[in-house]
N, C-alpha and C positions, 0 to 999 in steps of 0.2 A: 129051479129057484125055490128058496125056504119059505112060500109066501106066507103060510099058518106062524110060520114060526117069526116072521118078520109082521105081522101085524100083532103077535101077543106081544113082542115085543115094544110095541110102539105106544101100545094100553100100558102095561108096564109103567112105560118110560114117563108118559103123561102122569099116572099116579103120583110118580114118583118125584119129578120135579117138583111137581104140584105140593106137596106135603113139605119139600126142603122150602119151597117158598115162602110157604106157609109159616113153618117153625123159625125159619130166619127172621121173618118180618115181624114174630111172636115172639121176640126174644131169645130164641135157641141161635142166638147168630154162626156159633161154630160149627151149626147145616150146612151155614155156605163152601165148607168144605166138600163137604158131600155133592153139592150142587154143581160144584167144578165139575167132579169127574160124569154124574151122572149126565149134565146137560149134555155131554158127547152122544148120546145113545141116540136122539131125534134128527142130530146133525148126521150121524152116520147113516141111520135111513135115510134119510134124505140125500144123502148121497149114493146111495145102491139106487133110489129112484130116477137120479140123476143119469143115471146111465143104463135106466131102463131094466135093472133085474132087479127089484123092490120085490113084485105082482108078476103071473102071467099073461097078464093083458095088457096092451097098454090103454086101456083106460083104466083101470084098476090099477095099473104103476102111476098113472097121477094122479087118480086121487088120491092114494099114498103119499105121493108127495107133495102135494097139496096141504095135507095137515102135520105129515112132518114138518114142512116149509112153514106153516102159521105156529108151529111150535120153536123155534128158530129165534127170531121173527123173516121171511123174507118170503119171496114171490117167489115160489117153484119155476115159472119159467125164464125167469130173471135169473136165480141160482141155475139152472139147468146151461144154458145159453154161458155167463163165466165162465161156469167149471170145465166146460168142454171147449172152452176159448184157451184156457188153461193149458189140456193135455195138449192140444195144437200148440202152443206156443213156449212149454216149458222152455225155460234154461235158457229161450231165446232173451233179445237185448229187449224184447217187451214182457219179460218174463222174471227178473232179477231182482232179489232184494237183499242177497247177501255179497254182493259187488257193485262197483260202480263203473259208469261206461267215462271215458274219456273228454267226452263230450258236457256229463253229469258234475254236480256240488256233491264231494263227499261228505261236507256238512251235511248240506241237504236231506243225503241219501240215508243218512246216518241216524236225524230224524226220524223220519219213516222206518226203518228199520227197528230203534230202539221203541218209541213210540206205539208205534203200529203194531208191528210182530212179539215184540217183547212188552208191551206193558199195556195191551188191549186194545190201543185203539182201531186196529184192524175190525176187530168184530163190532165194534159202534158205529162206523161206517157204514155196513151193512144197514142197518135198522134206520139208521140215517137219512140213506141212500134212495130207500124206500119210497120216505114220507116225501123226501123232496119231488119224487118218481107219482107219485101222486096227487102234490100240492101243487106242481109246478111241471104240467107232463111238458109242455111245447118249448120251456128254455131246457128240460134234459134232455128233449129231441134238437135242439137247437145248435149250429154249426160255431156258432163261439162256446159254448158246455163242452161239445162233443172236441173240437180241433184245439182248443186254447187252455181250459180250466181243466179238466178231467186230464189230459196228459200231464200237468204238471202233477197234480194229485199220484199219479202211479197207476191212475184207471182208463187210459186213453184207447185201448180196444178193445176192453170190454165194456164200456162207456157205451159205445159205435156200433157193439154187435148188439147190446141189448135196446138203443134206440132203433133197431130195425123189428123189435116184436111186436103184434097188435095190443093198441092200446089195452083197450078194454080187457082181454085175458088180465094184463098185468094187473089193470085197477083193481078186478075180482078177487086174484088172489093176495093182494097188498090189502085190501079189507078183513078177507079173510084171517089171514096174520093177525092185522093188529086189533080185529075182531074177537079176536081170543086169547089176545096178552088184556085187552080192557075186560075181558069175561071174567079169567084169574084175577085182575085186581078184585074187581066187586064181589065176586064169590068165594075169593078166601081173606079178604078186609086185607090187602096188600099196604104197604106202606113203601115211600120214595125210597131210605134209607137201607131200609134191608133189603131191596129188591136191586138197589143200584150196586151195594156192596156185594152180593150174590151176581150178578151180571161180571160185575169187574172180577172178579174172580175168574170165572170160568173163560171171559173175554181174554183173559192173559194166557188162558192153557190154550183153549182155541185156537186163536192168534198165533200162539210159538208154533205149535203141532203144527199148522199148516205151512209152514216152513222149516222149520228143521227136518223136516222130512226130506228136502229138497238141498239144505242148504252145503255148499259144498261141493255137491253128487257134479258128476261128469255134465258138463254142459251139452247135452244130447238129450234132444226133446224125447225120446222114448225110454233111455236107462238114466235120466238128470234124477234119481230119487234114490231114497234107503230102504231097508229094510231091517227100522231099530231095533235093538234089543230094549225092551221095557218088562215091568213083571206083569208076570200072566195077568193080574185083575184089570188090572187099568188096560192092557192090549183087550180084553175080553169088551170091556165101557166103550171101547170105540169101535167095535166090533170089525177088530183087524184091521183098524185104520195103519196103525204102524207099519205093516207089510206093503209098503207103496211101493214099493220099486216092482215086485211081484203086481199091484195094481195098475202101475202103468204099463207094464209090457204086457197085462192080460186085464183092457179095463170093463171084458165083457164078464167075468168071473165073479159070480155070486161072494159076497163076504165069509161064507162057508167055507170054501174052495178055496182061497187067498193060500194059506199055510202050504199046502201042497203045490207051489209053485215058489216060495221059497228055496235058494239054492243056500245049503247047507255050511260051504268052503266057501262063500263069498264073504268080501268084507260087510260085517254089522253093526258098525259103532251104535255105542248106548246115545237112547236121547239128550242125558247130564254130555256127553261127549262134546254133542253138537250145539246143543242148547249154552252152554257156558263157552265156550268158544265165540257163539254170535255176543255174546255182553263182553268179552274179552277183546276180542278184535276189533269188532265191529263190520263195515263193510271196507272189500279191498278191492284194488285194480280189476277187474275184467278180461280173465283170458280169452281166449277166442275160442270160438265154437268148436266142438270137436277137440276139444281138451280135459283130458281125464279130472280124475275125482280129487281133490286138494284140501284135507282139514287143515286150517292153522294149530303149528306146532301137535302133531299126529303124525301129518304126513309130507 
């Protein structure tokens, strides 16, 4: 594991948000470009922490992910706990956001979809998620939250898996978070405006990334992801997040290692591929599991 190399990173990254924030909210608003792509770097550690190769230890891997997670905003073990509800569940019918089940409002679905994945509000959610997780721990442990609201939402087991974690961890690290997004306001004189428009920004790359990765791919929980073609800089900001498919069939593999598990002759459509096809089409029918890879109009 890179762990030298994954904590200068993560100082780095902190700098570095920190100054786009800064200059956005100081007038230099066209940062929040910058902010887009750089926000990826904290997200992506905090995903190598997620699966326990951040550190060589694991207490050393959370508390990595700990302050990646308050960089975020989110609870390391709340994130932790999803994202591995996730690999278990890809592709499955609790897994889908670019089809709808037969069952389901393609309206509906289409919402969430555009909405969510495509125009941010997936990553507002999170931070959302949070506050409510700590203002209100006993209705989001609660059997009408967990059985009745949260499944309509599109969060109904992961909702379930993270009302089973102890409380207190999560309150600690949901302090922590938002313990250090109120640090940045006070100590770099933040403002609502450029801080929301720098958020919405990156909240719309965020959000797509983490479906278009998926969106399409073979409905099998271990090969349902791609391995896009992006340019080298922006693959380098998410620190090889692109290579998912190579991440989900090896999710023990350091971010380093990722490329060397790439197969060469497999298909790699471009993100613009997949990304403009989910605004195009939208969501469609639901093949059944164990049914290969399907772009509209591709393939």
């Amino acid at each position: 594991m890179p762990e030298r190399l994954n904590w200068t990173i993560l100082f780095l990254a902190a700098l570095a948000t920190s100054a786009c924030l800064w200059a956005v909210c100081h007038g230099f608003w066209w940062m929040a470009f910058v902010f887009m792509f750089v926000n990826n770097v904290p997200f992506a550690l905090l995903h190598e922490a997620v699966h326990g190769v951040a550190a060589n230890t694991p207490r050393r891997n959370d508390l990595f992910g700990l302050i990646a997670g308050s960089m975020f905003p989110t609870s390391f073990s709340l994130q932790r706990v999803a994202h591995l509800g996730h690999h278990a569940r890809n592709r499955t019918d609790n897994d889908l956001y670019d089809y709808y089940l037969p069952t389901e409002s393609r309206f509906v679905r289409n919402v969430w979809l555009y909405a969510g994945n495509l125009l941010g509000l997936y990553w507002f959610c999170i931070p959302i998620s949070n506050a409510l997780y700590i203002l209100a721990t006993p209705f989001y442990r609660s059997k009408t939250f967990i059985e009745r609201i949260a499944p309509r939402m599109g969060f109904g087991p992961h909702v379930r898996d993270i009302a089973q974690l102890p409380v207190l961890r999560v309150w600690l690290e949901i302090a922590c978070a938002f313990g250090y997004q109120i640090a940045l306001w006070r100590l770099l004189d933040l403002n609502w405006k450029g801080w929301l428009f720098a958020h919405w920004l990156f909240a719309m790359h965020w959000s797509a990334l983490q479906y278009v990765d998926h969106a399409w791919s073979a409905r099998d929980v271990t090969s349902g992801a791609w391995n896009l073609r992006v340019p080298a800089p922006v693959r380098w900001l998410t620190l090889n997040y692109q290579h998912h498919l190579a991440h989900h069939t090896h999710p023990g593999v350091p971010w380093t290692q990722l490329p060397h598990y790439v197969e060469r002759d497999e298909l790699q459509p471009s993100f613009w591929q997949i990304y403009v096809s989910l605004w195009r089409y939208g969501v469609r029918p639901a093949p059944p599991m164990g049914a290969p890879a399907a772009i509209p109009g591709i393939q």
